[in-house]
C-alpha positions in Angstrom: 40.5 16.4 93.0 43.0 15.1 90.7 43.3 16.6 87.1 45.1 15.7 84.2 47.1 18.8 82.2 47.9 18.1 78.9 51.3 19.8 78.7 54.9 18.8 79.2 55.5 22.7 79.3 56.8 22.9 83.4 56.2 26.5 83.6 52.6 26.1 82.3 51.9 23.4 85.1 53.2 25.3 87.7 51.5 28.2 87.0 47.8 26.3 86.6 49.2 24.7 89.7 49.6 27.4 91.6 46.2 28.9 90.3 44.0 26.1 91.5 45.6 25.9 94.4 46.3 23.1 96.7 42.5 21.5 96.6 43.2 20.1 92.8 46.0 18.2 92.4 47.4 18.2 88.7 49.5 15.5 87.1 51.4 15.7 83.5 50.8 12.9 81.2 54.3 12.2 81.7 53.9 11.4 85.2 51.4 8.6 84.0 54.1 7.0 81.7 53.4 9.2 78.2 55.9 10.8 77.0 54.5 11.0 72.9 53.2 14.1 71.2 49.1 14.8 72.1 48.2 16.1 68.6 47.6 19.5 68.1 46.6 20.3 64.3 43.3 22.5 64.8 42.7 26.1 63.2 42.2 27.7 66.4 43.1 27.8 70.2 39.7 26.4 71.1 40.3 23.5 68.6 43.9 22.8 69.5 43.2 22.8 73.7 40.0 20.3 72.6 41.8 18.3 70.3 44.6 17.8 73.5 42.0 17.3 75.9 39.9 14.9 73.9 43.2 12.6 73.2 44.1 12.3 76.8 40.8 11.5 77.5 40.5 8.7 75.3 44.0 7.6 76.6 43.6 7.6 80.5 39.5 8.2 81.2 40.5 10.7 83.9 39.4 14.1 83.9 41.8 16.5 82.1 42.7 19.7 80.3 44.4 21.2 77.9 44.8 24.8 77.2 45.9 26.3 74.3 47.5 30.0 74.2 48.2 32.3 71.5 50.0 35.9 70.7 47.4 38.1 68.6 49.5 41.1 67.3 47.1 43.5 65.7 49.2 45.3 63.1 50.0 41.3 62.3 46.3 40.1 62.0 46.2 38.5 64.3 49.6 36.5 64.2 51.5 34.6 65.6 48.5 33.2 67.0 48.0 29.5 66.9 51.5 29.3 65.8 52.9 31.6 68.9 55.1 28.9 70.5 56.8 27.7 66.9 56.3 31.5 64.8 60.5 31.2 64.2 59.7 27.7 63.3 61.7 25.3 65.6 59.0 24.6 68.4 59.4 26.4 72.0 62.2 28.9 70.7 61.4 31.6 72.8 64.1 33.9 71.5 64.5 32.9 67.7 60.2 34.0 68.5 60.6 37.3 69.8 63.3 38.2 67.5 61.1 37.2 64.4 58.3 38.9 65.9 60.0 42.4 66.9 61.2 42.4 63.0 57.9 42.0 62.0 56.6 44.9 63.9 60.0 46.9 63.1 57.8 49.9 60.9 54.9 50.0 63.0 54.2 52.9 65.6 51.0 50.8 66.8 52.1 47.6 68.7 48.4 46.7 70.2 48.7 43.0 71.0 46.8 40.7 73.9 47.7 37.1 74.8 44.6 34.5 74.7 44.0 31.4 76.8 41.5 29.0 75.9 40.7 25.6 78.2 39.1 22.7 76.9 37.9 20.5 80.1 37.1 17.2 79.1 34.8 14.9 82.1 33.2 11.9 81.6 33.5 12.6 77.7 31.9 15.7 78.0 34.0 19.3 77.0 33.7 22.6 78.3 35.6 25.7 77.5 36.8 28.3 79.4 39.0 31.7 78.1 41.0 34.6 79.5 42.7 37.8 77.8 44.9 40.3 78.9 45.5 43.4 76.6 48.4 45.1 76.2 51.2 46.3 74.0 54.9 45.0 72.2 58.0 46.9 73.5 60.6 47.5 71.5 62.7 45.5 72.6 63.0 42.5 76.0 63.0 43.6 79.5 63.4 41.1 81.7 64.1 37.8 83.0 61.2 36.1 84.8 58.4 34.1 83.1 59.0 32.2 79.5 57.7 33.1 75.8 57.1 36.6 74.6 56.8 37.9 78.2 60.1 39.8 77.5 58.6 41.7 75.1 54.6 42.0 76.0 53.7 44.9 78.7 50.0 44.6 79.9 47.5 47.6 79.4 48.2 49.9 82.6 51.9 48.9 83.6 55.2 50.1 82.5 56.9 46.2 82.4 57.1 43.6 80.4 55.6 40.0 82.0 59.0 39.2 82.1 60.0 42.3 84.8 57.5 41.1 87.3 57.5 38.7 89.8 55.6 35.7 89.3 53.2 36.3 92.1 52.3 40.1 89.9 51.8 38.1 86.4 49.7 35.4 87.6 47.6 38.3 89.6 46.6 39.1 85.7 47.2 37.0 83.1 45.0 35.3 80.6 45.8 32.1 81.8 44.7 33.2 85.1 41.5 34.5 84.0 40.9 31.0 82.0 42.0 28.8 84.9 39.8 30.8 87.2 36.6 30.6 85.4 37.2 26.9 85.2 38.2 26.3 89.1 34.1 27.6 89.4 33.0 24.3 88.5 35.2 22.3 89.9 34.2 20.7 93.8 
């Protein structure tokens, strides 16, 4: 089966990639010839990954998805949020991020945090979504170079390292994009 992934975001297709395995075959817009911006102006995860998956639908009539993944720190409210991969601002910033983030939480002994994955699947016009979590905690500071975003600085509930200190193989075993990408590889044939 062959499934557009409404990303230009390598890392993220290589990890759903890996995840679906080798019986779905995914393909970036950019592989179809589009390299413009797929809007993304909802309130919340579930709006944004629709709003992708809904765009690229009208665009190519193929089956596609689009996730879309947020921070939730709790002594933050919530933040960054919907605004995890441009909280510094300038868009995919991963350490202008993590530096704005670790001065937010500079005063606070309680660093609760979990990252959110929602997927919008979008088939003959018709949307479905799917979601994963992984709780965990904000170090104090990075640890590590693997992965991309705040996994320097998140540490999952039960381990000792960041996302960023494990191998790829060990995140993907539990991440929240893992659990999302699972529950939607159920339905698909």
């Amino acid at each position: 089966m062959e499934l557009l992934f409404a990303t230009a975001n390598v890392h993220k297709y290589k990890e759903a990639q890996t995840l679906l395995g080798p019986s779905v075959s995914i393909i970036m817009p950019s592989s179809l010839g589009f390299t413009g911006d797929i809007p993304e102006t909802g309130l919340t995860l579930q709006d944004n990954a629709l709003q992708k998956a809904l765009f690229l639908w009208k665009t190519f009539h193929i089956p596609c998805f689009a996730d879309d993944t947020g921070l939730e720190v709790d002594a933050l409210n919530g933040a960054p949020g919907i605004y995890s991969a441009r909280y510094a601002g300038e868009e995919g910033n991963d350490t202008k991020n993590i530096e704005k983030l670790l001065c937010a939480l500079k005063d606070f002994p309680v660093r609760t945090a979990r990252f959110r994955c929602v997927i919008a699947l979008v088939q003959q016009g018709i949307h479905t979504f799917f979601d994963g979590v992984v709780e965990g905690s904000i170090a104090k500071e990075p640890k590590g170079n693997q992965g991309f975003g705040y996994d320097p600085v998140f540490i999952p509930k039960g381990y000792d390292t960041t996302f960023a200190q494990m191998s790829e193989e060990e995140k993907n075993a539990i991440s929240h994009r893992k659990r999302a990408l699972e529950k939607l590889s159920l339905i698909l044939p």
